[in-house]
N, C-alpha and C positions, 0 to 999 in steps of 0.2 A: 216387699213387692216381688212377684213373680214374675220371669221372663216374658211370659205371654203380655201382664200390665206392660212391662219397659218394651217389648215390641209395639204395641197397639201404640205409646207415646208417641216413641220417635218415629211411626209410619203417617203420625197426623201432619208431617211438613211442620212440625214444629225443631225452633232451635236447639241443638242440647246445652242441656246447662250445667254446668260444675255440679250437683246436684248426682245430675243425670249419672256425670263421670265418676262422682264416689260410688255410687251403688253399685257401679259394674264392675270397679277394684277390691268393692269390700267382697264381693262375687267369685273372685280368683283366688281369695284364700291363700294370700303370697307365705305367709309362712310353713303352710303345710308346703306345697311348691318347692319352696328351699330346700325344707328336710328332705323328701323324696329325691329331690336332683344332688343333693349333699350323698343320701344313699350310695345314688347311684355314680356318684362320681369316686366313692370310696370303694365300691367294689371293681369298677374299671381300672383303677389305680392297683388294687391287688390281682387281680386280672394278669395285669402289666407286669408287675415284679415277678409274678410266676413263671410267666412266659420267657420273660430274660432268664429266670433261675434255670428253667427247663435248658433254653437254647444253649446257655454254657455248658452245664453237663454234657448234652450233646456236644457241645464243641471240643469240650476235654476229652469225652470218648472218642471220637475220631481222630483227633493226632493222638493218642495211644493208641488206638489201632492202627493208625498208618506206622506210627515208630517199629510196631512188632512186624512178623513178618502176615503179610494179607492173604494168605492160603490158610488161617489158620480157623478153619468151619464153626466152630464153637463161640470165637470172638464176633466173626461176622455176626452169625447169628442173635449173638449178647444186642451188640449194636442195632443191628434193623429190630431188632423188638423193639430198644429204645425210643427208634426214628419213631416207628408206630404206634409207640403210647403217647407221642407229641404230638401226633397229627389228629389220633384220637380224640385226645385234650380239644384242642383247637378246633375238631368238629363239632365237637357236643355244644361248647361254649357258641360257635356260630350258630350251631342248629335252631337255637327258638326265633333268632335274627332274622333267620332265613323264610322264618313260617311268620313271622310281623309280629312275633312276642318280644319281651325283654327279660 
């Protein structure tokens, strides 16, 4: 049965019936559903360790840069490239977000 039959149904002010309610679960395909949300929960989770991985790095490069001395043009420089491949990271990864992709 096609949507348009199970619409035309239930607009006749009839009751729905268990019936009714199988057709529209067997309809949702919960196991593909799973897998997909399963996907994507596994790549948010890797997502997430990177970004923790990233942010340490960054945090270990900056108290060794503050340990040395901070005039030193080279390290700074080392460091804000760092900063700016993390923010990088983090744009690209928001950017489909941002335009209503995943």
């Amino acid at each position: 049965m096609d949507d348009e039959d199970e619409d035309a149904r239930l607009a006749d002010d009839r009751p729905v019936t268990p019936a009714d309610v199988l057709n529209a679960w067997s309809a949702v395909d919960l196991p593909s559903v799973q897998l997909a949300l399963d996907e994507q929960a596994t790549a948010i989770a890797s997502h997430t360790e990177q970004r923790l991985e990233s942010r340490k790095e960054l945090s270990a490069l900056t108290k060794a840069f503050r340990a040395k001395n901070p005039h030193k043009d080279a390290e700074r420089d080392d460091l804000l490239k760092h900063y700016q491949q993390a923010i990088d990271q983090v744009s690209q990864q928001c950017a489909p977000r941002a335009h209503g992709q995943s």
